[in-house]
SENUNU-865748 format. One record per residue (C-alpha): x, y, z; residue in one letter; chain; residue number from 0. Coordinates in steps of 0.5 Angstrom, whole numbers, plus 500, padded with zeros to 3 digits. Example, Ala and Ser with C-alpha at 12.3 -4.5 7.8 and 13.67 -1.06 7.14 Angstrom:
% residues 2
<node><xx>525</xx><yy>491</yy><zz>516</zz><code>A</code><unit>A</unit><pos>0</pos></node>
<node><xx>527</xx><yy>498</yy><zz>514</zz><code>S</code><unit>A</unit><pos>1</pos></node>
END
This chain:
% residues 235
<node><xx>500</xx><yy>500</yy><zz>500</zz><code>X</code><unit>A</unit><pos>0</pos></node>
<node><xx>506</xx><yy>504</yy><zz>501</zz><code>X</code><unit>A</unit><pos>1</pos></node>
<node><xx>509</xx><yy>504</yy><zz>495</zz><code>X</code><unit>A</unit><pos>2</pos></node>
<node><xx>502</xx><yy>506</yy><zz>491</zz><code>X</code><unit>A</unit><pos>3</pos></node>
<node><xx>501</xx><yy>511</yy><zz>495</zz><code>X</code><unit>A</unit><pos>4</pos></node>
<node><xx>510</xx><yy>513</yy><zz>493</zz><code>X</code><unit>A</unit><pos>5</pos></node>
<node><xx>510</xx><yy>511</yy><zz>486</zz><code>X</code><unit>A</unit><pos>6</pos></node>
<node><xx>504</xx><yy>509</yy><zz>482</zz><code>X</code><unit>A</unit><pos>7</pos></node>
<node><xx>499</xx><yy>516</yy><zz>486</zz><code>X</code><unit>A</unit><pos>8</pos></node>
<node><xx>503</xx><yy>521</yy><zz>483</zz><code>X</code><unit>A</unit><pos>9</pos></node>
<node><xx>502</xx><yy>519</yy><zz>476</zz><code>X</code><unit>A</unit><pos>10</pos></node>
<node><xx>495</xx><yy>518</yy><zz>476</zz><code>X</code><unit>A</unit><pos>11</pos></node>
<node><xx>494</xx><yy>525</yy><zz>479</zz><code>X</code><unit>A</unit><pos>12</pos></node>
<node><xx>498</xx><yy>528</yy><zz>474</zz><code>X</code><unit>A</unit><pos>13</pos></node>
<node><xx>493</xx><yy>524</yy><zz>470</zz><code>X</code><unit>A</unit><pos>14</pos></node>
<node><xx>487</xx><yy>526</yy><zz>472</zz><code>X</code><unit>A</unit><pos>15</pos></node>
<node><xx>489</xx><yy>532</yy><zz>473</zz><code>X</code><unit>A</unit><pos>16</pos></node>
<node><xx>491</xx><yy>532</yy><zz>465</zz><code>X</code><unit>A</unit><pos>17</pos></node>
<node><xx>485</xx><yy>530</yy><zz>464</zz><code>X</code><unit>A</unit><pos>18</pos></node>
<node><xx>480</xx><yy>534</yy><zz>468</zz><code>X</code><unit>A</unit><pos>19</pos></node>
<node><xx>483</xx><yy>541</yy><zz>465</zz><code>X</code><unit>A</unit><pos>20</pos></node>
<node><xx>483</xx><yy>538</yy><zz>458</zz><code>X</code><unit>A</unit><pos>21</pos></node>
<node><xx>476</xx><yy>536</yy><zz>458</zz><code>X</code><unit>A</unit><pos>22</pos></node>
<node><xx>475</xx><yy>543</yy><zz>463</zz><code>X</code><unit>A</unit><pos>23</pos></node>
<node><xx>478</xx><yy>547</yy><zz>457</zz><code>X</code><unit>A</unit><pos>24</pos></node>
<node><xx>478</xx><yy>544</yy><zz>450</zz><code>X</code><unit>A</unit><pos>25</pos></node>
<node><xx>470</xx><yy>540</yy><zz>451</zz><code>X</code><unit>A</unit><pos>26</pos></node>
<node><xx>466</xx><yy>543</yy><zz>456</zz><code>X</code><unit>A</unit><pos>27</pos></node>
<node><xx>462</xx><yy>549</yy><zz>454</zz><code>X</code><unit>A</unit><pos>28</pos></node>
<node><xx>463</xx><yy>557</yy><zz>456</zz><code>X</code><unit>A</unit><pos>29</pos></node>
<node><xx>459</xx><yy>559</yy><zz>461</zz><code>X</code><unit>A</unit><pos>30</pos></node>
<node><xx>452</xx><yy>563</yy><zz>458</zz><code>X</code><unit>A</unit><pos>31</pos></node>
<node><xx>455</xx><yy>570</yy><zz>462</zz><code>X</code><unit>A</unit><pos>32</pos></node>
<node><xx>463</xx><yy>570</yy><zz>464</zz><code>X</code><unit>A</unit><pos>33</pos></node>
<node><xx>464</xx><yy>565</yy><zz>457</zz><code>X</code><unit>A</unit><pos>34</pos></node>
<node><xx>471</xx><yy>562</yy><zz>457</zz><code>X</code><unit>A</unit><pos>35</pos></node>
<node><xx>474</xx><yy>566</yy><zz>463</zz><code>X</code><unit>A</unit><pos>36</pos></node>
<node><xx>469</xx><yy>561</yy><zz>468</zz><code>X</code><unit>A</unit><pos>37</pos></node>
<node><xx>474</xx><yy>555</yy><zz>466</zz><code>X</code><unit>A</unit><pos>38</pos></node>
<node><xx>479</xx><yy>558</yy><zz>471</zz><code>X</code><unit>A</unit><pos>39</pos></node>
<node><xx>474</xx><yy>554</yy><zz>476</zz><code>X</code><unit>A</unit><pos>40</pos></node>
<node><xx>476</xx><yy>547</yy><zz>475</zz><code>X</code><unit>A</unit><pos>41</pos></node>
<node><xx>483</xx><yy>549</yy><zz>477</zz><code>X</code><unit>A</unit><pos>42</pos></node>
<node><xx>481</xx><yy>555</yy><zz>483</zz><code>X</code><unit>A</unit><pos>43</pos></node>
<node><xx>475</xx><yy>551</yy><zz>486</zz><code>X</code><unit>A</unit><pos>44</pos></node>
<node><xx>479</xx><yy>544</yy><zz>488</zz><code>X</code><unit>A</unit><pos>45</pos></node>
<node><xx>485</xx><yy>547</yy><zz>490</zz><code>X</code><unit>A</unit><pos>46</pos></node>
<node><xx>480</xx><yy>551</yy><zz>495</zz><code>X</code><unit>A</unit><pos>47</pos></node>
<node><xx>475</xx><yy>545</yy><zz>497</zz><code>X</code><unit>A</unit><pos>48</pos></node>
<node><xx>483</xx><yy>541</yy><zz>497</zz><code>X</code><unit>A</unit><pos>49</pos></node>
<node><xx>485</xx><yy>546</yy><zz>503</zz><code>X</code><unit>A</unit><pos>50</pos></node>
<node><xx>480</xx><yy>546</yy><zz>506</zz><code>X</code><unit>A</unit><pos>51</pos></node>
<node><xx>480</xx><yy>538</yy><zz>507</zz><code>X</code><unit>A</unit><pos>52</pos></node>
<node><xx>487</xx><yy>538</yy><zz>509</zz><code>X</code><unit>A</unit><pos>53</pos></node>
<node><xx>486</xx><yy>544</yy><zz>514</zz><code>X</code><unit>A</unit><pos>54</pos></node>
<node><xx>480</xx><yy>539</yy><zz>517</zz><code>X</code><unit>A</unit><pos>55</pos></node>
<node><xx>485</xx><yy>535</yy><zz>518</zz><code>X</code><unit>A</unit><pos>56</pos></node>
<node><xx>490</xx><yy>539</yy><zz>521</zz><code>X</code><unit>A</unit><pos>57</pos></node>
<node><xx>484</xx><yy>541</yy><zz>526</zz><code>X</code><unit>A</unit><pos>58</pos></node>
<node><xx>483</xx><yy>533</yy><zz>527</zz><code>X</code><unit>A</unit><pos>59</pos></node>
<node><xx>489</xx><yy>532</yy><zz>529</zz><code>X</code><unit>A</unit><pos>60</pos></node>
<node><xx>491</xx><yy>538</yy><zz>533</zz><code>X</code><unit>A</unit><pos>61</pos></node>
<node><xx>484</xx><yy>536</yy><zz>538</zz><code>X</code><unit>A</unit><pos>62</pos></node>
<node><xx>487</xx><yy>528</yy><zz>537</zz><code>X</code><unit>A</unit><pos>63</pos></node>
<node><xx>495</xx><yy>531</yy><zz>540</zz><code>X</code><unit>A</unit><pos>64</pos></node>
<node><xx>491</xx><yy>535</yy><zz>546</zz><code>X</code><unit>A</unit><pos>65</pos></node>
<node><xx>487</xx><yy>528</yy><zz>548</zz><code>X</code><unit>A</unit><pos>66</pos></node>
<node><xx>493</xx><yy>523</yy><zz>546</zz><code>X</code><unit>A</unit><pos>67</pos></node>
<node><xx>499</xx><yy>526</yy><zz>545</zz><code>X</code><unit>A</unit><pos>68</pos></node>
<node><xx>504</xx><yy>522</yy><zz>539</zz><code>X</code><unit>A</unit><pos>69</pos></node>
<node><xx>509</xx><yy>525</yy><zz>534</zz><code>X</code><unit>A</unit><pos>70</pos></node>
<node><xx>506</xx><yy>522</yy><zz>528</zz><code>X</code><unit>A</unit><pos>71</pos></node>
<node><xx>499</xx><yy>526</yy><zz>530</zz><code>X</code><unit>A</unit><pos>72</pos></node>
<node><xx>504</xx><yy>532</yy><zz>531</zz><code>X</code><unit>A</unit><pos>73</pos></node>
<node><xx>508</xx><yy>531</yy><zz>524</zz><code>X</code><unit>A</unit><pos>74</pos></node>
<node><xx>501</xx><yy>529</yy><zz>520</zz><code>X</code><unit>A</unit><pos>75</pos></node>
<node><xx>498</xx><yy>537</yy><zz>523</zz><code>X</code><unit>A</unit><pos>76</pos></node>
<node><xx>504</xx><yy>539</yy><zz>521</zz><code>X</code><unit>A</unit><pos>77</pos></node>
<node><xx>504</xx><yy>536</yy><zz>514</zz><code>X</code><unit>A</unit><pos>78</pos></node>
<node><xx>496</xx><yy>537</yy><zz>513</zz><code>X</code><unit>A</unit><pos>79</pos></node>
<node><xx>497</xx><yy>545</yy><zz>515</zz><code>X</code><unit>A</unit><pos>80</pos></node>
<node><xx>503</xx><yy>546</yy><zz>510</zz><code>X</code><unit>A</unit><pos>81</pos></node>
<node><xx>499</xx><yy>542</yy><zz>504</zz><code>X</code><unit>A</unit><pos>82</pos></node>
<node><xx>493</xx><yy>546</yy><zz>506</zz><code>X</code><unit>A</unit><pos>83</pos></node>
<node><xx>496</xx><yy>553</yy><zz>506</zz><code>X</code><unit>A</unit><pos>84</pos></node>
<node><xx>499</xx><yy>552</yy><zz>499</zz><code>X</code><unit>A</unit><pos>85</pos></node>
<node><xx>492</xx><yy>549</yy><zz>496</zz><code>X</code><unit>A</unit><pos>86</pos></node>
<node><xx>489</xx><yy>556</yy><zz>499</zz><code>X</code><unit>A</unit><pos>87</pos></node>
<node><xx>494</xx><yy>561</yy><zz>497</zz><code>X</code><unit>A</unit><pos>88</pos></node>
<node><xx>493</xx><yy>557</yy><zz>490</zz><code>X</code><unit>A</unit><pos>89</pos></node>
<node><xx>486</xx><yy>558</yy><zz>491</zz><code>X</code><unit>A</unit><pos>90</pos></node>
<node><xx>486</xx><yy>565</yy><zz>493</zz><code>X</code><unit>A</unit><pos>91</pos></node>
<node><xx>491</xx><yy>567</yy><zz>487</zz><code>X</code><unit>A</unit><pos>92</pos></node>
<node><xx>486</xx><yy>564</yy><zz>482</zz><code>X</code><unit>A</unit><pos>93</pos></node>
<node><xx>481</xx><yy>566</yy><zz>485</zz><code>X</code><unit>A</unit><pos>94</pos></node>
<node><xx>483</xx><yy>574</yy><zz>484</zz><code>X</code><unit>A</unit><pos>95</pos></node>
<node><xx>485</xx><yy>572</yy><zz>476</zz><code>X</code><unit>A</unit><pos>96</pos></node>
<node><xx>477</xx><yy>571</yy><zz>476</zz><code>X</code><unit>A</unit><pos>97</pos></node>
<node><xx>476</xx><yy>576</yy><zz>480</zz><code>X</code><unit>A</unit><pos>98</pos></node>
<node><xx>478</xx><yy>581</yy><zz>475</zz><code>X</code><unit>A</unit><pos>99</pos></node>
<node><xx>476</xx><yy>580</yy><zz>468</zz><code>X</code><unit>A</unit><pos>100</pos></node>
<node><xx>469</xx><yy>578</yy><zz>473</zz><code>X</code><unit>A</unit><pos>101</pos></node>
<node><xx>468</xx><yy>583</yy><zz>478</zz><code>X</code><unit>A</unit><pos>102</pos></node>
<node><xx>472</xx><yy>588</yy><zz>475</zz><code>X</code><unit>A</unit><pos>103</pos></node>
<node><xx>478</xx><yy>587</yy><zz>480</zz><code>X</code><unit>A</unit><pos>104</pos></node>
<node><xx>483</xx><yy>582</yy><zz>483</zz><code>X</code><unit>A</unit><pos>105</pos></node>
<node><xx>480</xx><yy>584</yy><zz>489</zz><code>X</code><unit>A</unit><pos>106</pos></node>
<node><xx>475</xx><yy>586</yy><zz>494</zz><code>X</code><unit>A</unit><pos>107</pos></node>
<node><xx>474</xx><yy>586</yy><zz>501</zz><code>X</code><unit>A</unit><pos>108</pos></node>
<node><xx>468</xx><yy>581</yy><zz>500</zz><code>X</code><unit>A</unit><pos>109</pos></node>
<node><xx>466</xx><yy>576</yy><zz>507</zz><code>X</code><unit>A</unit><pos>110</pos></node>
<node><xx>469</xx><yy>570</yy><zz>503</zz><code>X</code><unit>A</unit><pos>111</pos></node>
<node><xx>475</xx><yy>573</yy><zz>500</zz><code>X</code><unit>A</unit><pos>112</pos></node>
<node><xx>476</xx><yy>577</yy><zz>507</zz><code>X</code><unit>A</unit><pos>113</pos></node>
<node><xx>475</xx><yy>571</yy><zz>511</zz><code>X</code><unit>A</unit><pos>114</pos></node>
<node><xx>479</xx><yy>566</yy><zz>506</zz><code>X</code><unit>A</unit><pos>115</pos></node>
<node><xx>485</xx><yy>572</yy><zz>507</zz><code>X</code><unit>A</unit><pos>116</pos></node>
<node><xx>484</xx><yy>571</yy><zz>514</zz><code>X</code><unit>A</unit><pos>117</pos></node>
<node><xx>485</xx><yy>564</yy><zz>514</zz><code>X</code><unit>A</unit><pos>118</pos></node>
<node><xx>492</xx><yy>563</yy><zz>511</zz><code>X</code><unit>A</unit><pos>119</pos></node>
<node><xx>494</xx><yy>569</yy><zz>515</zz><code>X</code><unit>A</unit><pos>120</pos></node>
<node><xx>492</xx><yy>565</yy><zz>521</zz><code>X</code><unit>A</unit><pos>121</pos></node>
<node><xx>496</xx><yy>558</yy><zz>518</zz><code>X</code><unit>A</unit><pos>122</pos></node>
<node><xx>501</xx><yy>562</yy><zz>516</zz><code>X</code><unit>A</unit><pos>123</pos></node>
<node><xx>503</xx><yy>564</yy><zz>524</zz><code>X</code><unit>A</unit><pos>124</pos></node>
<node><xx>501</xx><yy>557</yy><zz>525</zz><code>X</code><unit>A</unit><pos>125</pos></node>
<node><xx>507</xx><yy>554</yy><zz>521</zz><code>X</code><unit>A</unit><pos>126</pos></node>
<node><xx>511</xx><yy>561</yy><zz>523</zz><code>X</code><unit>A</unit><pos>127</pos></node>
<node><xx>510</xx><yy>557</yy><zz>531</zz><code>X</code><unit>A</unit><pos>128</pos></node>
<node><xx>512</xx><yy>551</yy><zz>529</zz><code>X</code><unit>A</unit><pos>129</pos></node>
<node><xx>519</xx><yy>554</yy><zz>528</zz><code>X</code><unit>A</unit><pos>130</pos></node>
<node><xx>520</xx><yy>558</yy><zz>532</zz><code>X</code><unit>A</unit><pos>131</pos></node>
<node><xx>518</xx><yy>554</yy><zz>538</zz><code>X</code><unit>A</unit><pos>132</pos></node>
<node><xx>525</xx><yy>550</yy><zz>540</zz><code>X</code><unit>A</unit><pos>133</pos></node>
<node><xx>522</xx><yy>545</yy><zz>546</zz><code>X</code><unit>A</unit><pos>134</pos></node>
<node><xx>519</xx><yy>540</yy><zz>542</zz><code>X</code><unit>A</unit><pos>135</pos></node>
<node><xx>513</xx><yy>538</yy><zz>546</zz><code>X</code><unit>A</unit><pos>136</pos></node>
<node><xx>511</xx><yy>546</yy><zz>548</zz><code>X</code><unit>A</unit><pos>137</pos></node>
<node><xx>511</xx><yy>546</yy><zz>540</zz><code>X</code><unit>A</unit><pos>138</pos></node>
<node><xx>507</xx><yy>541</yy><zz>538</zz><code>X</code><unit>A</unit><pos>139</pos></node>
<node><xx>501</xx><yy>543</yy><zz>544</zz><code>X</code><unit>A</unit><pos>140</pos></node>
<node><xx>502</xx><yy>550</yy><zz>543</zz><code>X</code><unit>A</unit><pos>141</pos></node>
<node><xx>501</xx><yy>549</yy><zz>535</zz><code>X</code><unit>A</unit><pos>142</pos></node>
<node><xx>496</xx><yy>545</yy><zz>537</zz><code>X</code><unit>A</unit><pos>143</pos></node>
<node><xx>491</xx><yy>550</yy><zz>540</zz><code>X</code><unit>A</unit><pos>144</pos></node>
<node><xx>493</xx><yy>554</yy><zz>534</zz><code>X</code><unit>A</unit><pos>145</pos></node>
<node><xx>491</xx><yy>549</yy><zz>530</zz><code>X</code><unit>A</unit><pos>146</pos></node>
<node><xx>484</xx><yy>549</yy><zz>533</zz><code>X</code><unit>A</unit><pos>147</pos></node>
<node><xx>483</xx><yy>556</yy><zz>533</zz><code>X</code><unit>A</unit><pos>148</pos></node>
<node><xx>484</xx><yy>558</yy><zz>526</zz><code>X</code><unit>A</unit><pos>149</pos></node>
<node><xx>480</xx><yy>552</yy><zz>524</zz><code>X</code><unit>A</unit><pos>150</pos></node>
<node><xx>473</xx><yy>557</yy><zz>526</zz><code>X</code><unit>A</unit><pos>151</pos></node>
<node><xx>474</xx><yy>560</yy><zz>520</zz><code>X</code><unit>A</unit><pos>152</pos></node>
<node><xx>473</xx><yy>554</yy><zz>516</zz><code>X</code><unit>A</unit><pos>153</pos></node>
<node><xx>465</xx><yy>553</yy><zz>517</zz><code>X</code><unit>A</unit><pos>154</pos></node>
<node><xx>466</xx><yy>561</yy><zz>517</zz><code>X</code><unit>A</unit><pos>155</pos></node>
<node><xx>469</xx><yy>561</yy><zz>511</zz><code>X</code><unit>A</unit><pos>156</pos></node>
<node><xx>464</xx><yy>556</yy><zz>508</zz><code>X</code><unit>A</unit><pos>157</pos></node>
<node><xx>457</xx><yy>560</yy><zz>509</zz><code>X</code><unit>A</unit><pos>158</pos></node>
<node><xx>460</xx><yy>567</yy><zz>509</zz><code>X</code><unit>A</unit><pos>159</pos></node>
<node><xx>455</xx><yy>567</yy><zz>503</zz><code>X</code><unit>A</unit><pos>160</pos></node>
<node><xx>450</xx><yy>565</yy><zz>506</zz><code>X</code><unit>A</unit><pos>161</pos></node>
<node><xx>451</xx><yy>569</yy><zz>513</zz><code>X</code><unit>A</unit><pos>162</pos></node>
<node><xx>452</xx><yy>576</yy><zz>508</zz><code>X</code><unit>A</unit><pos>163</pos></node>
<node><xx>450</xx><yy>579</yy><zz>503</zz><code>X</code><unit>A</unit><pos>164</pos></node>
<node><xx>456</xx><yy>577</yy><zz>498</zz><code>X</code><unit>A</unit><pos>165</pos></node>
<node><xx>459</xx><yy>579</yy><zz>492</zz><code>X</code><unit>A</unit><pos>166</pos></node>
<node><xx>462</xx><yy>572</yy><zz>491</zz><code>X</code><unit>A</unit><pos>167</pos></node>
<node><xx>456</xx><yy>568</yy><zz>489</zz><code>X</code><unit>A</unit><pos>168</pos></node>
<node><xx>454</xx><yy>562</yy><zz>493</zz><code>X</code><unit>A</unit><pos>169</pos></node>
<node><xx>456</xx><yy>555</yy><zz>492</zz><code>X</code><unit>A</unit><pos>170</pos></node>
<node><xx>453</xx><yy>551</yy><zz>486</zz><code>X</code><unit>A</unit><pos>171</pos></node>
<node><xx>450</xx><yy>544</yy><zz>486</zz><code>X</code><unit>A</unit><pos>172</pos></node>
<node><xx>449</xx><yy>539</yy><zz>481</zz><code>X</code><unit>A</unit><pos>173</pos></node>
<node><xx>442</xx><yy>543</yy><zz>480</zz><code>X</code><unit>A</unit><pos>174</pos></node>
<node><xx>445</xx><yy>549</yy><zz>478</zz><code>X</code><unit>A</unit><pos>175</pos></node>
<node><xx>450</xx><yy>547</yy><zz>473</zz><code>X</code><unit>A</unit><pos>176</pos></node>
<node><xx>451</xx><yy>544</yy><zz>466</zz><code>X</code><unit>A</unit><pos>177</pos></node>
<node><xx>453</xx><yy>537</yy><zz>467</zz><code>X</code><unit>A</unit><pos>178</pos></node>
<node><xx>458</xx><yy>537</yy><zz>462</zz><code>X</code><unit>A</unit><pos>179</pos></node>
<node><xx>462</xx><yy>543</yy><zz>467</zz><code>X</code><unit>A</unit><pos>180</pos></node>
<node><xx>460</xx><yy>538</yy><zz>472</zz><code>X</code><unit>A</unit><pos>181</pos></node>
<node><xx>464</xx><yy>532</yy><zz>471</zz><code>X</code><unit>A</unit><pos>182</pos></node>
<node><xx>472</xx><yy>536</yy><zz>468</zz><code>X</code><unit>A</unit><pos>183</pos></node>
<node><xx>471</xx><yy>539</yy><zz>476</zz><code>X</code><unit>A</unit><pos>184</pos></node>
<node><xx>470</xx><yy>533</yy><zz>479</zz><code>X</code><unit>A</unit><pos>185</pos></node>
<node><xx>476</xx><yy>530</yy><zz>475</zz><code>X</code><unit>A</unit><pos>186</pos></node>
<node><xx>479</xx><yy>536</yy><zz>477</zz><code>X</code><unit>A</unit><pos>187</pos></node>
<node><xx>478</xx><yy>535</yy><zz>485</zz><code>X</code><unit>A</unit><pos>188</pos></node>
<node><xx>479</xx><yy>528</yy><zz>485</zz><code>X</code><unit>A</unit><pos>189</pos></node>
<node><xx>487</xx><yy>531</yy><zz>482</zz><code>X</code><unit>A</unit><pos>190</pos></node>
<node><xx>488</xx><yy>536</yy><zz>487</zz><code>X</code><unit>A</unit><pos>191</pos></node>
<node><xx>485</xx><yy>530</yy><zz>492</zz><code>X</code><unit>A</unit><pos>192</pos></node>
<node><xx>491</xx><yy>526</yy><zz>490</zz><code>X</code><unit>A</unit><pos>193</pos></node>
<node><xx>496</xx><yy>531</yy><zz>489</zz><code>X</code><unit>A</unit><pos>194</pos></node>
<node><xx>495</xx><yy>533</yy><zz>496</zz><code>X</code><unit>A</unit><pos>195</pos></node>
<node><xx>495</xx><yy>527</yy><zz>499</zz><code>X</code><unit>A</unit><pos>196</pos></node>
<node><xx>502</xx><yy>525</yy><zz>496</zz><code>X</code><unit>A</unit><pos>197</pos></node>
<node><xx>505</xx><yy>532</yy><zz>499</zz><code>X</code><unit>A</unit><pos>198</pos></node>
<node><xx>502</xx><yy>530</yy><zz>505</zz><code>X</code><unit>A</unit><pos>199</pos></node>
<node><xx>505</xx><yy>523</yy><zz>505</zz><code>X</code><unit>A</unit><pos>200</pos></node>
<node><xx>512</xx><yy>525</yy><zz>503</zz><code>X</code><unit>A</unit><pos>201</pos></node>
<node><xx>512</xx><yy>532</yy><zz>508</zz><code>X</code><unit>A</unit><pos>202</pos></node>
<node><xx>509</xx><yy>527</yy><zz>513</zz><code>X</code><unit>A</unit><pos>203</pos></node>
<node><xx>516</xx><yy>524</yy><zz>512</zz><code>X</code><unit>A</unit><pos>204</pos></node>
<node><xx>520</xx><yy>530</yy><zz>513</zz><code>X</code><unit>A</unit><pos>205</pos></node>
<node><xx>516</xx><yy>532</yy><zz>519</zz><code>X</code><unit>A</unit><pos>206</pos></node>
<node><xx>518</xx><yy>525</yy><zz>523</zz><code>X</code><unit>A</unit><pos>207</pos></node>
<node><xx>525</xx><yy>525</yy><zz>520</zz><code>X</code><unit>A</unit><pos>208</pos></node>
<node><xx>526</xx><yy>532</yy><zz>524</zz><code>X</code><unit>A</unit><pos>209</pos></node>
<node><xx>523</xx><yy>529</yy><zz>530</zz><code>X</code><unit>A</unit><pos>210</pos></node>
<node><xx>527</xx><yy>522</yy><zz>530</zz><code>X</code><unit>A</unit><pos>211</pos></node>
<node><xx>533</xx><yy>529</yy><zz>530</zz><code>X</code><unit>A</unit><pos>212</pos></node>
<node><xx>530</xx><yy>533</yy><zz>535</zz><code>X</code><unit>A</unit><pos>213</pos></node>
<node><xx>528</xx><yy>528</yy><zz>540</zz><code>X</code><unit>A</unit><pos>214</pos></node>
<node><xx>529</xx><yy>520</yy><zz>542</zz><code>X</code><unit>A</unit><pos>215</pos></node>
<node><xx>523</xx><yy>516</yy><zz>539</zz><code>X</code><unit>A</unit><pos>216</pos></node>
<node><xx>524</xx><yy>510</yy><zz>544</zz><code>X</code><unit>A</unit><pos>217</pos></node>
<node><xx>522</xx><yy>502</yy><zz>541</zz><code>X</code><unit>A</unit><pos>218</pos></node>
<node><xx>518</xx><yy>501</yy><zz>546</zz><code>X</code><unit>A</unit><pos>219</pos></node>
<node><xx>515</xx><yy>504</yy><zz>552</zz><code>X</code><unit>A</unit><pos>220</pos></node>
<node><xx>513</xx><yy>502</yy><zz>559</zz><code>X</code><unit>A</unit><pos>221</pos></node>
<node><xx>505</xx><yy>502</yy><zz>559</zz><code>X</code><unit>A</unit><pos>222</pos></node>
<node><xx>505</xx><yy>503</yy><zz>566</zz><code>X</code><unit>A</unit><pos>223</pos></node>
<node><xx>508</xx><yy>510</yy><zz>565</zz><code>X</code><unit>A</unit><pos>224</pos></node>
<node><xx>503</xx><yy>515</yy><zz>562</zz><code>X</code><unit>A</unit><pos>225</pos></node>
<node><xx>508</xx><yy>521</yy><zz>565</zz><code>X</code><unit>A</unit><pos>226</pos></node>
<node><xx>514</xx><yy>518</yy><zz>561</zz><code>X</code><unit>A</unit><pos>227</pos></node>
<node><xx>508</xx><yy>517</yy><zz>555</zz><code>X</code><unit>A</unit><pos>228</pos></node>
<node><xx>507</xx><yy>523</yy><zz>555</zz><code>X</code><unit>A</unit><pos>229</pos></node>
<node><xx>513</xx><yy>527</yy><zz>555</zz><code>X</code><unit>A</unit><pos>230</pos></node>
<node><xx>516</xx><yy>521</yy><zz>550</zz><code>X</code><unit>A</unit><pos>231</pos></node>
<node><xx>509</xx><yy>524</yy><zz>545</zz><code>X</code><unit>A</unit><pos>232</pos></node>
<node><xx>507</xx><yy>517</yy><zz>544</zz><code>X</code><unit>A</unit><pos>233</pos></node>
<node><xx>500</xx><yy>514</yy><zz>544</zz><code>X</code><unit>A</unit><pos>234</pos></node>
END
């Protein structure tokens, strides 16, 4: 499973994602009001949807450190919120690219847009403390209430349309798409979703090769000793 996950699932999302942007820009047609400039959304709305499942996942994993502490629940927050953060500024960058030509600049301080730049700024201090924290184990529990914390603004950011009245539009549905659009963007989120599973793999790598470095990861430890558990971050 390993090896899939190392060799065989970064070609097919390089394959899906050659597929969906072809079938996204060459076959499905223009949209009826913006024409060809609505194609940016089969790469703007995964990288989006990407950055907020790998936050979600840093979110689950800060409250998961904070119940059991354990260095691979720590490196997995790390991995997941760096992943995340670059999906998100993806997002944000294209989002501003279809802002231009769509609302006539590449930016406004629309709710969505607001609480978006919020929340990259919010992970951006969350990896900011992870470096600067030298203790191992104060950095992953502080990192973790930070993580928990930034992660309010994802259900924010969701239904900031709804809550406000908004320039962004509201999410769409099957029902309110063509269903020649629909299938380029579920390729296209399927891409994104394996590319980020692959960065997350490989960061987690890095981030547990840096905790073998900074602290000594025992074999083996007494069960009947949850001080020396928790001080060593093992589950």
């Amino acid at each position: 499973m390993g090896k899939f996950f190392r060799i065989a699932l970064p070609p097919i999302a390089l394959g899906l994602l050659i597929w969906g942007h072809y079938v996204g820009l060459a076959v499905a047609p223009p949209d009826r009001e913006m024409g060809d400039v609505q194609r940016i959304m089969y790469a703007h709305v995964p990288a989006v949807w990407i950055a907020m499942v790998a936050l979600t996942l840093n979110f689950l994993c800060s409250v998961t450190y904070l119940f059991k502490p354990s260095w691979k629940t720590d490196a997995l927050a790390e991995a997941s919120a760096e992943v995340g953060l670059l999906f998100g500024a993806v997002g944000v960058l294209l989002g501003a690219i279809w802002g231009r030509p769509t609302w006539g600049v590449y930016w406004t301080w629309d709710p969505r847009l607001t609480t978006a730049a919020i929340l990259l700024v919010a992970y951006m201090g969350y990896l900011a403390l992870r470096r600067f924290v030298e203790d191992a184990e104060k950095r992953a529990v502080w990192s973790a209430v930070v993580g928990i914390i930034a992660a309010v603004d994802l259900p924010i950011i969701w239904f900031s349309v709804k809550w406000w009245r908004s320039l962004h539009q509201v999410q769409s549905t099957p029902r309110t798409v063509d269903p020649a659009m629909i299938f380029p963007l579920r390729i296209s989120a399927f891409a994104f979703l394996a590319f980020m599973i692959v960065f997350i793999i490989y960061r987690y790598r890095i981030a547990m090769h840096e905790r073998q470095a900074e602290v000594a990861l025992p074999d083996a430890l007494p069960t009947d000793d949850p001080a020396s558990r928790r001080s060593a971050g093992v589950a």
